[in-house]
N, C-alpha and C positions, 0 to 999 in steps of 0.2 A: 483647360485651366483658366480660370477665373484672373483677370487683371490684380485682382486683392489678393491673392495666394500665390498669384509670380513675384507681387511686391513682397509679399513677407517672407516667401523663398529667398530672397536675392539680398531682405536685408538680413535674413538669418544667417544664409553663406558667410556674408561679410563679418557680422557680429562673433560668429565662430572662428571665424578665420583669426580676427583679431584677439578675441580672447584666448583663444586656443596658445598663439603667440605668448600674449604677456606670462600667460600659466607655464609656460614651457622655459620662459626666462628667471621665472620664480622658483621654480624645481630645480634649476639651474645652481641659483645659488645658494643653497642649502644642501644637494648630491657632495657626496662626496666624489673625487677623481676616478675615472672609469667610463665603463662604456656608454652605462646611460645617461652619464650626463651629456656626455659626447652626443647621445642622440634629442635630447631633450633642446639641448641649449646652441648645436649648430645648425646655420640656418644656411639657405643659398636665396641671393636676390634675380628677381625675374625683372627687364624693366630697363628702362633707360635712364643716365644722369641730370639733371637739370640742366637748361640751357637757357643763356639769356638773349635778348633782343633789347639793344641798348639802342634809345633812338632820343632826342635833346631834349624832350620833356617826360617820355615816357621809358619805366622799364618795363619787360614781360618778360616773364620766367614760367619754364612749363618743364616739370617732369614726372616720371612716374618710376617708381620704386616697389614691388611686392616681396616681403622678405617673408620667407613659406621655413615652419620647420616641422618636427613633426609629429611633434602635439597638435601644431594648429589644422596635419593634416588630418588628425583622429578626431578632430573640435569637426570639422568641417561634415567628415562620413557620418558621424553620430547625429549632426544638425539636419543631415539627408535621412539618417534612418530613422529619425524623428518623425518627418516629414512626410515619408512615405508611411511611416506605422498612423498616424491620425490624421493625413489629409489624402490620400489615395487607396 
């Protein structure tokens, strides 16, 4: 695999990942009550809280958060079978 088709893999993953997301919270609020909005619009976070590093002139803050549901996970497989139908 080519360095130029791991990059556009990897920013496709993400680009689905996230979009898959926002579409999942849009379907969200337009479903009426029931299962699939249940499945559409709850998510589970992967990931650690923010944490600070307070020091007299300086702050850092570092954390990481992945909130996956599961549109984003069907954004994600469909960006793979994309990927495998026209570039393998």
């Amino acid at each position: 695999m080519k360095k130029k088709e791991l990059t556009f893999l990897t920013v496709a993953l993400i680009l689905g990942a996230i979009l898959g997301g926002l579409v999942g919270e849009i379907m969200g609020t337009f479903l009426p009550d029931g299962a699939v909005k249940i499945l559409c619009t709850e998510s589970f976070d992967i990931g650690f809280e923010p944490f600070a590093v307070k020091l007299y002139a300086i702050n850092f803050t570092l954390g990481l958060l992945l909130k996956i549901n599961f549109v984003s996970v069907i954004c994600v497989l469909l960006v793979i079978a994309y990927y495998k139908w026209w570039y393998i």
